[in-house]
N, CA and C atoms of all chains as a GROMACS GRO file, in nm:
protein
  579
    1UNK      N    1  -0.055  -0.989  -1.099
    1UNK     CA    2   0.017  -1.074  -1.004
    1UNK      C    3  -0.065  -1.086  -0.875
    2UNK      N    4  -0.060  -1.255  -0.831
    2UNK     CA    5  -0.162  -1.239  -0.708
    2UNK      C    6  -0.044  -1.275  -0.624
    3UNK      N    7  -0.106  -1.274  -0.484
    3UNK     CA    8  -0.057  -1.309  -0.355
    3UNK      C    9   0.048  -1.474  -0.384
    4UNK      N   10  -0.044  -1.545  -0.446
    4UNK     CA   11   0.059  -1.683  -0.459
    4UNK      C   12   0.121  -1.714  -0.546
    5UNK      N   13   0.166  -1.577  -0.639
    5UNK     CA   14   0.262  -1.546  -0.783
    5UNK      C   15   0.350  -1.463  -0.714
    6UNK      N   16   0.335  -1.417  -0.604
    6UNK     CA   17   0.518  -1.315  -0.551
    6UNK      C   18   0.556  -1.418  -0.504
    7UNK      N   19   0.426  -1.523  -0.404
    7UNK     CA   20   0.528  -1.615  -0.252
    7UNK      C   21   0.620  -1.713  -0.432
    8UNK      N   22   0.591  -1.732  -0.515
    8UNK     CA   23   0.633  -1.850  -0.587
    8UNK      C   24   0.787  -1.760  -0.618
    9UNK      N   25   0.750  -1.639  -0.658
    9UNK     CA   26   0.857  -1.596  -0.772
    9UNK      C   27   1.015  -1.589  -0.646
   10UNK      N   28   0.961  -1.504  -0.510
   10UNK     CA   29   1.090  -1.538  -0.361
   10UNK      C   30   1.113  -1.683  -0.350
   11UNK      N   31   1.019  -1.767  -0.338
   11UNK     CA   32   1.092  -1.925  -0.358
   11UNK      C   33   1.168  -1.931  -0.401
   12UNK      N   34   1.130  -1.896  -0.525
   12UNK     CA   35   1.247  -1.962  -0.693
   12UNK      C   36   1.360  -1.908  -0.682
   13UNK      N   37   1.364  -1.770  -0.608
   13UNK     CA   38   1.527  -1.707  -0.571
   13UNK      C   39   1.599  -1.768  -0.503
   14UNK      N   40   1.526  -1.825  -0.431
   14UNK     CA   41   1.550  -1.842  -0.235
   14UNK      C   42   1.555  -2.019  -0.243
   15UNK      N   43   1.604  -2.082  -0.297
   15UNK     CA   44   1.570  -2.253  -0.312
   15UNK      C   45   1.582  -2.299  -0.169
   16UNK      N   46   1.673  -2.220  -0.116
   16UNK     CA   47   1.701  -2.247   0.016
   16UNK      C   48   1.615  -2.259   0.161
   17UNK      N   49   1.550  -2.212   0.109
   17UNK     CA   50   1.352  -2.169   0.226
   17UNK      C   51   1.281  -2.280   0.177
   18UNK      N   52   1.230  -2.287   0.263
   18UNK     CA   53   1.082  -2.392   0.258
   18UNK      C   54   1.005  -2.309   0.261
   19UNK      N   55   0.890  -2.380   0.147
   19UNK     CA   56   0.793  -2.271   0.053
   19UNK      C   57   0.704  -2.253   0.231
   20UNK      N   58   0.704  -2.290   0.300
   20UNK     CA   59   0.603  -2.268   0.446
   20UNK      C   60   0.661  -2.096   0.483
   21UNK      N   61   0.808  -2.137   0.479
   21UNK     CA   62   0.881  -2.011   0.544
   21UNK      C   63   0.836  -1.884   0.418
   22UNK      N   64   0.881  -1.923   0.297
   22UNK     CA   65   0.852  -1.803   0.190
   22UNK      C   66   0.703  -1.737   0.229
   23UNK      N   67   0.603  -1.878   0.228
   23UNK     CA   68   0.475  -1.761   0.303
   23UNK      C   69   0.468  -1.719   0.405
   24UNK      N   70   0.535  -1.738   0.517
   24UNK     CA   71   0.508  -1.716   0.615
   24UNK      C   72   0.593  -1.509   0.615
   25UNK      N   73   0.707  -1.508   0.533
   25UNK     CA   74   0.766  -1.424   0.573
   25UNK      C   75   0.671  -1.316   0.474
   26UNK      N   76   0.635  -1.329   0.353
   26UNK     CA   77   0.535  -1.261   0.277
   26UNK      C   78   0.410  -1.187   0.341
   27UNK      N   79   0.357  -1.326   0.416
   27UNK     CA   80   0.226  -1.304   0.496
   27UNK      C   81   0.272  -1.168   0.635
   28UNK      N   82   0.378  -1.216   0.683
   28UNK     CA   83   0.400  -1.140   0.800
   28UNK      C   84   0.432  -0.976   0.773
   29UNK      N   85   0.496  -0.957   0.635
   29UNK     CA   86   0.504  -0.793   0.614
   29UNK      C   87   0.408  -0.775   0.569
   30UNK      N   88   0.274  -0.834   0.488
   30UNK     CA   89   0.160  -0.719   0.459
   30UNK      C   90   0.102  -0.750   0.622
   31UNK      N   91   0.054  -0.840   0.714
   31UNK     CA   92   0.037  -0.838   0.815
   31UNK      C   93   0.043  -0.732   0.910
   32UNK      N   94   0.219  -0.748   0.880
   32UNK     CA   95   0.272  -0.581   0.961
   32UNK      C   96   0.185  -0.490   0.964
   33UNK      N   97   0.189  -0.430   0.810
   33UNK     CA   98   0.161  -0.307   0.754
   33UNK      C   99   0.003  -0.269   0.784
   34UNK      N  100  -0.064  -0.401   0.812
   34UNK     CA  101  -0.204  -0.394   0.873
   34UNK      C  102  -0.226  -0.340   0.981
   35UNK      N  103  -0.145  -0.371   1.019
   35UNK     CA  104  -0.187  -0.386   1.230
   35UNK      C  105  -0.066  -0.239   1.219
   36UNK      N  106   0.025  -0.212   1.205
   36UNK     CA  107   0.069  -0.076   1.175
   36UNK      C  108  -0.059   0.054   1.210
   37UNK      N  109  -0.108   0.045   1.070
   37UNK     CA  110  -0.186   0.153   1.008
   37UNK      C  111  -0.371   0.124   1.161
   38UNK      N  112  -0.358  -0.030   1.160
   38UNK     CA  113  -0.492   0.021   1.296
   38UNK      C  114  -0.457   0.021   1.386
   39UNK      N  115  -0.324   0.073   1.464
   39UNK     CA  116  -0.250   0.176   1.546
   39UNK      C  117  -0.281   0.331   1.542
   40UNK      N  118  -0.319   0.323   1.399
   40UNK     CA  119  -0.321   0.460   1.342
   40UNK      C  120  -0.149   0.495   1.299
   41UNK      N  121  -0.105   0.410   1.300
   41UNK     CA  122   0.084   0.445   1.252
   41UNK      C  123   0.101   0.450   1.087
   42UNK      N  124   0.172   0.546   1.067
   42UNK     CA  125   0.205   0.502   0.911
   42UNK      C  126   0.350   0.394   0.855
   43UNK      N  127   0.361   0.365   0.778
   43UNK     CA  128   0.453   0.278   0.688
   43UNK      C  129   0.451   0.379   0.550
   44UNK      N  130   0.644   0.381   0.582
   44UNK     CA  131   0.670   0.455   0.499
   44UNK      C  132   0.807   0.384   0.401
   45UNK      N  133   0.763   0.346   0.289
   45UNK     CA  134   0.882   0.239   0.263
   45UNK      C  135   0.921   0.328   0.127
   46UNK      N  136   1.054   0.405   0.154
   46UNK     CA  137   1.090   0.460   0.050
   46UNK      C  138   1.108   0.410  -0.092
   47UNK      N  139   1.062   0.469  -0.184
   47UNK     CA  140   1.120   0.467  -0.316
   47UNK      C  141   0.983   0.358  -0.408
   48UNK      N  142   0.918   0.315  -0.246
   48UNK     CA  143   0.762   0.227  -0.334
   48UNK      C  144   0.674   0.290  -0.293
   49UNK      N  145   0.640   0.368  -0.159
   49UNK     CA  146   0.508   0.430  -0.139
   49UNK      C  147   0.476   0.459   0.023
   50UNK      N  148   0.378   0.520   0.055
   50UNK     CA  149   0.380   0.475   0.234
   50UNK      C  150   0.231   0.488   0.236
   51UNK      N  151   0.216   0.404   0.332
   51UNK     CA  152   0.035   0.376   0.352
   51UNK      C  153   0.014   0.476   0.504
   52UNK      N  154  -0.110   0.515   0.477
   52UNK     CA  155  -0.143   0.608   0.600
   52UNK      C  156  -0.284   0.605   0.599
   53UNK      N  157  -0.322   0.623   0.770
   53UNK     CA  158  -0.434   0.622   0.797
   53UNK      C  159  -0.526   0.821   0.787
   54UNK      N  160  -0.603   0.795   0.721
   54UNK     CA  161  -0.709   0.919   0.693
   54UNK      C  162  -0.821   0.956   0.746
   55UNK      N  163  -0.824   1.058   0.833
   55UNK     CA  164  -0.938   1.040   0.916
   55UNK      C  165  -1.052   1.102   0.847
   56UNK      N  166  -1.194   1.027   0.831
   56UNK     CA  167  -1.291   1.118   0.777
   56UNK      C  168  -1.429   1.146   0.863
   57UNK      N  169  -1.431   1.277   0.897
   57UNK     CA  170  -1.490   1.347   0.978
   57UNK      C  171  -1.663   1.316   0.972
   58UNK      N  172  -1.709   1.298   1.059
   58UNK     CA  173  -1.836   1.284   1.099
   58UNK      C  174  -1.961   1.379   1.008
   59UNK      N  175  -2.045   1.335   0.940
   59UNK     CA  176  -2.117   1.410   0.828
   59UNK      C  177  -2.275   1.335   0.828
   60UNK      N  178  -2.355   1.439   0.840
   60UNK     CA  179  -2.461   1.412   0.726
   60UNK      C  180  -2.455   1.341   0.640
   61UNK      N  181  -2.529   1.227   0.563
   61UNK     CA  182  -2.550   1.161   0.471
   61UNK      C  183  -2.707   1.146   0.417
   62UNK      N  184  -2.694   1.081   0.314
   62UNK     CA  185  -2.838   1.085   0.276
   62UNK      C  186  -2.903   0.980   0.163
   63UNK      N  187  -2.971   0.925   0.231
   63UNK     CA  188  -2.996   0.752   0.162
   63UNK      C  189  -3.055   0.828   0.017
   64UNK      N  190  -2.956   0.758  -0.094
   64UNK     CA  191  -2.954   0.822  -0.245
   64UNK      C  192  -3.144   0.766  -0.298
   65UNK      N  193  -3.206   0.652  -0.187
   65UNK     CA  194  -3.301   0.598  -0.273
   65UNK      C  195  -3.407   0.684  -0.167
   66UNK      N  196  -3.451   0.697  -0.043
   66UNK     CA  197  -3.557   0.795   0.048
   66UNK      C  198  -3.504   0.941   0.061
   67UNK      N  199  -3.421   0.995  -0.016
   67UNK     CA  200  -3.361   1.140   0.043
   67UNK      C  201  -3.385   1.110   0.202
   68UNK      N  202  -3.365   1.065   0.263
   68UNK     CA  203  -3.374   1.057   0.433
   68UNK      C  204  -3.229   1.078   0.463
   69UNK      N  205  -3.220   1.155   0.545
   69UNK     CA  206  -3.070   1.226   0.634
   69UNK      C  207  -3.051   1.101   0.721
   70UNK      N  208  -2.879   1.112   0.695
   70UNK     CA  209  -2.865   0.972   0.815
   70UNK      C  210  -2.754   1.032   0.868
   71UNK      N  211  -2.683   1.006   0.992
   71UNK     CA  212  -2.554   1.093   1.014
   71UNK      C  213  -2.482   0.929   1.041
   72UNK      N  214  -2.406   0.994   0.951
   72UNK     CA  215  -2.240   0.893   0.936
   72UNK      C  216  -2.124   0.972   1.040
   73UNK      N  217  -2.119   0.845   1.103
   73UNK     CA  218  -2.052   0.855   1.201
   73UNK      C  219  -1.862   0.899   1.158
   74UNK      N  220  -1.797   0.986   1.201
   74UNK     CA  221  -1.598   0.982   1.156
   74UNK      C  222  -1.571   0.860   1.183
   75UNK      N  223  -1.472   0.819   1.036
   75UNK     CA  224  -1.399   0.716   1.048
   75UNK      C  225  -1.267   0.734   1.011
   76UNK      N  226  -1.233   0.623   0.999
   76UNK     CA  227  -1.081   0.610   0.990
   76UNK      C  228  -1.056   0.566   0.828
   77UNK      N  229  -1.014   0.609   0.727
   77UNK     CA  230  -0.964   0.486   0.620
   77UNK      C  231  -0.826   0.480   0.557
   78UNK      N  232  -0.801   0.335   0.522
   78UNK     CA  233  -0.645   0.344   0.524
   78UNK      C  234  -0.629   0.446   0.362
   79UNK      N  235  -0.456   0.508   0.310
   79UNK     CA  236  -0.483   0.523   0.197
   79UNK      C  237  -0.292   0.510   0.202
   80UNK      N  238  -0.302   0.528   0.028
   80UNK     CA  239  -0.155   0.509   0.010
   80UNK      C  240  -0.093   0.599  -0.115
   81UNK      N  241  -0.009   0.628  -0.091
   81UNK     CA  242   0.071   0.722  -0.182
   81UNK      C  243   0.208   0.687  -0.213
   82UNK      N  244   0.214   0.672  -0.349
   82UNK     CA  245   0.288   0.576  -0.451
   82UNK      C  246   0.442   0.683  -0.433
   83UNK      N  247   0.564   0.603  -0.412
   83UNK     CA  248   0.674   0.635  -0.387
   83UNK      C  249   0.712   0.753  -0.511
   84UNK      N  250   0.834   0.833  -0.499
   84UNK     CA  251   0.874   0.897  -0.602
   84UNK      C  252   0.914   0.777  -0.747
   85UNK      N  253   1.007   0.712  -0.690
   85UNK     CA  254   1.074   0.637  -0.738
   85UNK      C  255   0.966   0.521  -0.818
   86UNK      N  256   0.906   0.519  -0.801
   86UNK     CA  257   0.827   0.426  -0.856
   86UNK      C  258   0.722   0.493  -0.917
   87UNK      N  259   0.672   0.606  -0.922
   87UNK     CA  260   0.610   0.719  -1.004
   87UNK      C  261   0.666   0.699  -1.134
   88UNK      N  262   0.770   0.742  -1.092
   88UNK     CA  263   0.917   0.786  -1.197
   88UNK      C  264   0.911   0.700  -1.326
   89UNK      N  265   0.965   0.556  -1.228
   89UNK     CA  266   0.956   0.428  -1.295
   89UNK      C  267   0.847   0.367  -1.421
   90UNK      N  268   0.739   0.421  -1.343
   90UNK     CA  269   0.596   0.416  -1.413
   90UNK      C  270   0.579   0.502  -1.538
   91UNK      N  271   0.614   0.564  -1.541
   91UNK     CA  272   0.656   0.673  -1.616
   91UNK      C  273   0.812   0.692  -1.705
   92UNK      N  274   0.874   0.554  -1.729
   92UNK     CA  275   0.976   0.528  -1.757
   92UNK      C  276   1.093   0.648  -1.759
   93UNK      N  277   1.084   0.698  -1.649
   93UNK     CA  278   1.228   0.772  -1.651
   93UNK      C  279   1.364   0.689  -1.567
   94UNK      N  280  -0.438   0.773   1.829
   94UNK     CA  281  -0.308   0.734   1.715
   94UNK      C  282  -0.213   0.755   1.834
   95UNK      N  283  -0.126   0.658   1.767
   95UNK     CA  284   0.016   0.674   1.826
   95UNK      C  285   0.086   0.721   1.740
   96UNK      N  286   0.058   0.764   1.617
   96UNK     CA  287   0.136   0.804   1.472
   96UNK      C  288   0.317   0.839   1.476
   97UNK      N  289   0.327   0.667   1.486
   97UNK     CA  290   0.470   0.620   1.491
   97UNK      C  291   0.482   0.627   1.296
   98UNK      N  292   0.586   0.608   1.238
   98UNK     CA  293   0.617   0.567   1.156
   98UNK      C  294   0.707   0.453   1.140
   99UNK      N  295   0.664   0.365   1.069
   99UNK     CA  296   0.758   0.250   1.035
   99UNK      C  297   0.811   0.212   0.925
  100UNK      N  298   0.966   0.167   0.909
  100UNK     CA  299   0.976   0.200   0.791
  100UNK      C  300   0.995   0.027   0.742
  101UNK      N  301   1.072   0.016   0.635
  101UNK     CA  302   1.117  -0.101   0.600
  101UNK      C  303   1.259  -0.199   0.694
  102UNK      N  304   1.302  -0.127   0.816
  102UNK     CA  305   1.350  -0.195   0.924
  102UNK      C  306   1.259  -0.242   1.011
  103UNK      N  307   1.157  -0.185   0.996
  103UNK     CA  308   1.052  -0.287   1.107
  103UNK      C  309   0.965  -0.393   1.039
  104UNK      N  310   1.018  -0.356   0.919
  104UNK     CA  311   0.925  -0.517   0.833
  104UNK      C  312   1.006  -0.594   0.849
  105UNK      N  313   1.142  -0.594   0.829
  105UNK     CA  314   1.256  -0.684   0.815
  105UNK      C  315   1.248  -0.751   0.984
  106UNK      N  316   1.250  -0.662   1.062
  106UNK     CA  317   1.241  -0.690   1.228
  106UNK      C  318   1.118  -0.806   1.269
  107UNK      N  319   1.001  -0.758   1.205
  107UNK     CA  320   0.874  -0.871   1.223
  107UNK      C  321   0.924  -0.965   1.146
  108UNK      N  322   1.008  -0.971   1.008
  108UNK     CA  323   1.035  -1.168   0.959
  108UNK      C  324   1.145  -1.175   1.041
  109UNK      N  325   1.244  -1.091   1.094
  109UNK     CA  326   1.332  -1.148   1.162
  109UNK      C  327   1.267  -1.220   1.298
  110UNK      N  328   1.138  -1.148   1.337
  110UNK     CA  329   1.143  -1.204   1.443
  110UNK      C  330   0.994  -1.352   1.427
  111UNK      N  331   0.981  -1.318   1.306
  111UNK     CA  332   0.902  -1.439   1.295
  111UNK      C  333   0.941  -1.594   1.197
  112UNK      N  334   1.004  -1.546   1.175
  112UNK     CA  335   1.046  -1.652   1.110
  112UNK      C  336   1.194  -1.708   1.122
  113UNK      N  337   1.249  -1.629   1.222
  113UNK     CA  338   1.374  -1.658   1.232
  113UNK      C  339   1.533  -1.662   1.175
  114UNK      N  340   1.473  -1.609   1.080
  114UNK     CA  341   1.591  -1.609   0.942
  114UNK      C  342   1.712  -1.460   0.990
  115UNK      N  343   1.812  -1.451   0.958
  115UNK     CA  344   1.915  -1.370   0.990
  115UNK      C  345   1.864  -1.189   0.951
  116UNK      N  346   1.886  -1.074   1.057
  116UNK     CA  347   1.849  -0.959   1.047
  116UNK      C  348   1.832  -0.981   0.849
  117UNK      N  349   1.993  -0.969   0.870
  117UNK     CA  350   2.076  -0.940   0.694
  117UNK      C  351   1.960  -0.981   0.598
  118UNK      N  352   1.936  -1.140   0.612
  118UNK     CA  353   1.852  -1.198   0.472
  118UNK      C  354   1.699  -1.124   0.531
  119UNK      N  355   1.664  -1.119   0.638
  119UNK     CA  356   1.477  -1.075   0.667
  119UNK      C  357   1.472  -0.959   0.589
  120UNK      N  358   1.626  -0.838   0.596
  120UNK     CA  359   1.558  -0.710   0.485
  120UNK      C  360   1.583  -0.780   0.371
  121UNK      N  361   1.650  -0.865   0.315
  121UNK     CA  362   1.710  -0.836   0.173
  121UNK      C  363   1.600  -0.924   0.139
  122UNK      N  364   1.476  -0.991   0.190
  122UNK     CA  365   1.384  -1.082   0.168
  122UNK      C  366   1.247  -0.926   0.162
  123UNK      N  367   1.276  -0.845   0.214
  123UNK     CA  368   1.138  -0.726   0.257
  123UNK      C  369   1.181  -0.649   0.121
  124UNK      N  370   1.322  -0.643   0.086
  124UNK     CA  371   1.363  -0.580  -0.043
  124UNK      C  372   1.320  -0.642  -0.156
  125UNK      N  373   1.308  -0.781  -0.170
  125UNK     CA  374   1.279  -0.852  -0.246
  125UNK      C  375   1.136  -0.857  -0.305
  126UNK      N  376   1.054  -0.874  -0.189
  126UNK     CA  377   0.895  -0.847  -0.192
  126UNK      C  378   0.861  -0.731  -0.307
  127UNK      N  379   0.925  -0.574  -0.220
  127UNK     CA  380   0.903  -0.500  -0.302
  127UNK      C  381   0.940  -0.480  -0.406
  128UNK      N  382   1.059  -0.497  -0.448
  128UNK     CA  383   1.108  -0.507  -0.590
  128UNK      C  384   0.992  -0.589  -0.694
  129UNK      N  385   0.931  -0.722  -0.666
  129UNK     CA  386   0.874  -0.809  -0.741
  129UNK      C  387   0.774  -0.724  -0.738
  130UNK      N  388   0.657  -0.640  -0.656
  130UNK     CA  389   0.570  -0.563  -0.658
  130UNK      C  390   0.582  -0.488  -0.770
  131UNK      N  391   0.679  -0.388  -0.768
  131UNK     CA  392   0.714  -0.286  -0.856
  131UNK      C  393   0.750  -0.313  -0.979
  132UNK      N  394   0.812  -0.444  -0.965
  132UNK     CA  395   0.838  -0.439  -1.136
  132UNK      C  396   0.707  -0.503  -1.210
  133UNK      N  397   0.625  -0.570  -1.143
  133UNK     CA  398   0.535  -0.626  -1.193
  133UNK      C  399   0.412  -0.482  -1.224
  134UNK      N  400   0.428  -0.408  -1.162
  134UNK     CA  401   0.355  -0.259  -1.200
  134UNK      C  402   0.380  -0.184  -1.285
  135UNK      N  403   0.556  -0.166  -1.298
  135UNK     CA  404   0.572  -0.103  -1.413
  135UNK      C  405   0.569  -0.175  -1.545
  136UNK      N  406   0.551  -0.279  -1.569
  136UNK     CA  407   0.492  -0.388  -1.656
  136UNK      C  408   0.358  -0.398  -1.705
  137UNK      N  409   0.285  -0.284  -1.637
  137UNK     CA  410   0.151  -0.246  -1.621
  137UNK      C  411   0.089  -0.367  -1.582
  138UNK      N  412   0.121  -0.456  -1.492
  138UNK     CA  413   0.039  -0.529  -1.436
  138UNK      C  414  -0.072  -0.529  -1.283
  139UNK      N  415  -0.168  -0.532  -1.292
  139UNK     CA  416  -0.235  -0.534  -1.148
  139UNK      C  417  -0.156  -0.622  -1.042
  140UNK      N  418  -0.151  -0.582  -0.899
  140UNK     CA  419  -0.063  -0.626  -0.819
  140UNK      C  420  -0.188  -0.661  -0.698
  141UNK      N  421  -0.244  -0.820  -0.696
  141UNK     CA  422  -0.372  -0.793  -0.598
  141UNK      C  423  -0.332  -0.954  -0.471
  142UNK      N  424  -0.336  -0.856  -0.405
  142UNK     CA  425  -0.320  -0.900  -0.244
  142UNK      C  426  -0.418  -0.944  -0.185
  143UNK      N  427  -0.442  -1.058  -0.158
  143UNK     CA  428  -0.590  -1.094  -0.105
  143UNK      C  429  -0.556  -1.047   0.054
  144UNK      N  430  -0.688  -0.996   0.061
  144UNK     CA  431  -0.721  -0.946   0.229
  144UNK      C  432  -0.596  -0.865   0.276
  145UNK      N  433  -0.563  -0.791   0.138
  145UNK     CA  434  -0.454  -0.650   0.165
  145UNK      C  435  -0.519  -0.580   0.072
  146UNK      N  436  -0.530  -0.600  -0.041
  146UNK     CA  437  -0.548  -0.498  -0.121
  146UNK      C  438  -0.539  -0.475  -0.262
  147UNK      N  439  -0.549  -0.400  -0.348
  147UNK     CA  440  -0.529  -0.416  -0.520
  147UNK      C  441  -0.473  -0.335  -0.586
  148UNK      N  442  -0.324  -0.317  -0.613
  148UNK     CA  443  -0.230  -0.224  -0.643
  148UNK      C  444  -0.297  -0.240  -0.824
  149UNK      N  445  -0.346  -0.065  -0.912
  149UNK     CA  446  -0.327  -0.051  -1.015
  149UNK      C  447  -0.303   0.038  -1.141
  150UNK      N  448  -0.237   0.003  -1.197
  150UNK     CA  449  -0.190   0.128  -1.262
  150UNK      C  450  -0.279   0.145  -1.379
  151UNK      N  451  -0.327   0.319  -1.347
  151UNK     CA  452  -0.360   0.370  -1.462
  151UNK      C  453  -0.347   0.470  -1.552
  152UNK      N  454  -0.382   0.498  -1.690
  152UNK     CA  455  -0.361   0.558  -1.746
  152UNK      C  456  -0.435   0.741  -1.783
  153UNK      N  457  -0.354   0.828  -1.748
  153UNK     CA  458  -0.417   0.944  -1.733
  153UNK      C  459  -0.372   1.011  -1.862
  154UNK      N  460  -0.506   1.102  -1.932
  154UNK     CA  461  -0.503   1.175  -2.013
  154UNK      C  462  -0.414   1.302  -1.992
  155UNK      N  463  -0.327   1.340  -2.122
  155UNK     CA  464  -0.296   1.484  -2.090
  155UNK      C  465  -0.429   1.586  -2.097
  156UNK      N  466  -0.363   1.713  -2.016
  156UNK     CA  467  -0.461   1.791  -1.969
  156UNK      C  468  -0.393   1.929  -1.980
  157UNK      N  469  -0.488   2.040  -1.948
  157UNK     CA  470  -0.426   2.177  -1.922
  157UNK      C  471  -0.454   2.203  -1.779
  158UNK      N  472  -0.331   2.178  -1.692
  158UNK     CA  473  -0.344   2.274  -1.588
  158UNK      C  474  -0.363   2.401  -1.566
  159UNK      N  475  -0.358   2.455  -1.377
  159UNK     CA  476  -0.354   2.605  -1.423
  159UNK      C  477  -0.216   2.634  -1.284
  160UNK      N  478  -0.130   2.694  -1.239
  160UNK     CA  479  -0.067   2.714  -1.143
  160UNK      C  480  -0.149   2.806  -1.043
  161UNK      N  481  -0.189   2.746  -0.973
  161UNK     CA  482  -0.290   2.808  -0.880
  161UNK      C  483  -0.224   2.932  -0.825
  162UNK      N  484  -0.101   2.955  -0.822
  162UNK     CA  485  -0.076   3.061  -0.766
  162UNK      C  486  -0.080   3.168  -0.861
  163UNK      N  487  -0.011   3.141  -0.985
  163UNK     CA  488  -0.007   3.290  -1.096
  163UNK      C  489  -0.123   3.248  -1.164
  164UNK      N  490  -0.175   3.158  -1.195
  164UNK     CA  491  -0.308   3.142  -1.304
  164UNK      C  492  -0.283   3.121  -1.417
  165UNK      N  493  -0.136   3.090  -1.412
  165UNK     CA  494  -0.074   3.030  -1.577
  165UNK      C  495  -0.114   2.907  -1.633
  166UNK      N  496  -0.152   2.884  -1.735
  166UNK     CA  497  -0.162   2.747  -1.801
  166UNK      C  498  -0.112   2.690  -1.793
  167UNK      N  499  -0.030   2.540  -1.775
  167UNK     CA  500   0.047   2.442  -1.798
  167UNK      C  501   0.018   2.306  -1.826
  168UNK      N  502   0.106   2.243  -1.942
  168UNK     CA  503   0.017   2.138  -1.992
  168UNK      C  504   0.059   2.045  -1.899
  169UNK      N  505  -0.018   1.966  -1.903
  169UNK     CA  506   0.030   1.853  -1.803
  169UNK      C  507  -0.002   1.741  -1.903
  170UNK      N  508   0.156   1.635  -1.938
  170UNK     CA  509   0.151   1.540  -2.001
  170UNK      C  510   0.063   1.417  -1.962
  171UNK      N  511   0.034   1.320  -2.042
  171UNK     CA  512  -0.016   1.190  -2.034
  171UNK      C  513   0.078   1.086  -1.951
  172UNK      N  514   0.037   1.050  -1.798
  172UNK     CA  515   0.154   0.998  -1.765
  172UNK      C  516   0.038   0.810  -1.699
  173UNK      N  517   0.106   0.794  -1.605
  173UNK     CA  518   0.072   0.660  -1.540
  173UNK      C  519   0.079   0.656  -1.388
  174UNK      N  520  -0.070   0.638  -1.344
  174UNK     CA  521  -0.031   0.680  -1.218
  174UNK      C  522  -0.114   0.549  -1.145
  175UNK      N  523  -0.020   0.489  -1.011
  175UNK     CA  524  -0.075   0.330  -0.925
  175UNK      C  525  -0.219   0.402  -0.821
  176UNK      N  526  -0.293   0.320  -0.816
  176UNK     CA  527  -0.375   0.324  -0.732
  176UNK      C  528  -0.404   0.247  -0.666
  177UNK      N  529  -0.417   0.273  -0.524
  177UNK     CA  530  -0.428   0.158  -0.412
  177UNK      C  531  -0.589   0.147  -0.372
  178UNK      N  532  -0.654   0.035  -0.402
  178UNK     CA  533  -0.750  -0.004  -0.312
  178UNK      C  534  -0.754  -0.105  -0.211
  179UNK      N  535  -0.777  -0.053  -0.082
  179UNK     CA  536  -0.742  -0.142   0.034
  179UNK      C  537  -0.887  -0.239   0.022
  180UNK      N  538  -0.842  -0.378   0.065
  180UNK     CA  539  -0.940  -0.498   0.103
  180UNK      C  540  -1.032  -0.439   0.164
  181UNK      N  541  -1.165  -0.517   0.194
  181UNK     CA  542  -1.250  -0.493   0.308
  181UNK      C  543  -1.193  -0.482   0.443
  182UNK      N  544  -1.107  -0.626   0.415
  182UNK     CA  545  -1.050  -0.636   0.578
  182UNK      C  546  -0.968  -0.559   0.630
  183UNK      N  547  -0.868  -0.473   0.528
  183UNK     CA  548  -0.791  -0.415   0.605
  183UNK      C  549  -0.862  -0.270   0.647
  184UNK      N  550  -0.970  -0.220   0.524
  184UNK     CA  551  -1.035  -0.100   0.569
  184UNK      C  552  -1.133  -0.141   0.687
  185UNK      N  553  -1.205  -0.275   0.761
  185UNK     CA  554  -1.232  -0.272   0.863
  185UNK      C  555  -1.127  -0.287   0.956
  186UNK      N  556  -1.041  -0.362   0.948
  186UNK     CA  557  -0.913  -0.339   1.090
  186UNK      C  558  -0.896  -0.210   1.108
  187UNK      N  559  -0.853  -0.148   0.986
  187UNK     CA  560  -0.825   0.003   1.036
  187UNK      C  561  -0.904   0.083   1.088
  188UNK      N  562  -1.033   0.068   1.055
  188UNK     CA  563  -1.159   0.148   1.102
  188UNK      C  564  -1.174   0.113   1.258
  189UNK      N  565  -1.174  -0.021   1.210
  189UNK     CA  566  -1.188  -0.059   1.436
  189UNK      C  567  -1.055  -0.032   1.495
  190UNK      N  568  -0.942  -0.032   1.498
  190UNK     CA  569  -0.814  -0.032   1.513
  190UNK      C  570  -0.850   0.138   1.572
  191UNK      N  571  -0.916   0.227   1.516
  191UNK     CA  572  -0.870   0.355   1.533
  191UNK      C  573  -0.965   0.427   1.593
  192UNK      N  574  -1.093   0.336   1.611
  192UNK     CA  575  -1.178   0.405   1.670
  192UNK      C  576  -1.235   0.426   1.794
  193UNK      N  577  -1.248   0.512   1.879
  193UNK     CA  578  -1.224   0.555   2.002
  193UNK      C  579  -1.294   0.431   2.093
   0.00000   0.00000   0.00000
């Protein structure tokens, strides 16, 4: 399922929205959940999963093709961890 | 970080406040989203979000654990587990978003 197979499938519920509004309201919660997490905030949406930001600490690296040491700077990366409920689900219980 | 948490009232709050539609329908529209997500996963289908990300489920072998605390064996069944890979874009927003 892509991005313009959910906005279609909330239309088809929703006859009542104009397909502008169906994307617009689609677009605006993964949006959210963007600008959320580069706050550094998490989103925690029970029973599907919560996305959180991971900090990864400043390291040594080393170019795999010159063995040459490079230092990689700490970053930030987003990650996400799949709800109980939808574990579960996955797992048809 | 300001490491607020937000839950699914502040998604409903951003379509309420962007799109104008009533508190009531903005969650039962943020409920909706996710529901279509999820069932389309447990369907074993890939769930891919352009310039969000690529929800997918995969399939894990059973295995023998060990209980790290007593050192007991335990099998661990064959189950199904989602994996999230975030877009470029959102792993650069977040990267610049957070960095000093």
């Amino acid at each position: 399922m892509i991005r313009s197979e959910l906005i279609q499938k909330i239309a088809d519920e929703n006859p009542h929205l104009y397909q502008r509004d169906v994307e617009k309201i689609v677009n605006t919660i993964f949006e959210e959940v963007i600008q959320a997490m580069s706050r550094g905030d998490r989103v925690e949406l029970r029973g599907f999963g919560a996305f959180s930001v991971k900090k990864r600490n400043a390291r040594t690296g080393r170019n795999p093709r010159t063995g040459e040491s490079v230092a990689v700077e700490e970053k930030h990366v987003p990650f996400f961890k799949t709800g109980k409920l939808l574990r579960d689900r996955l797992n048809g219980k | 970080m300001s490491d607020k948490t937000l839950t699914r009232m502040d998604l409903s709050e951003a379509v309420f406040r962007e799109v104008g539609l009533s508190r009531n329908e903005s969650s039962q529209l943020v409920e909706s989203v996710l529901d279509h997500m999820s069932d389309a996963l447990v369907a074993g289908e890939t769930v891919k979000i352009s310039s969000f990300g690529t929800f997918s489920v995969r399939d894990k072998a059973a295995r023998v654990g060990r209980n790290p605390k007593t050192g007991e064996e335990v099998p661990i069944h064959p189950r199904r587990v989602l994996t999230f890979r975030p877009s470029h874009l959102m792993k650069d927003r977040v990267a610049t978003g957070n960095s000093k």
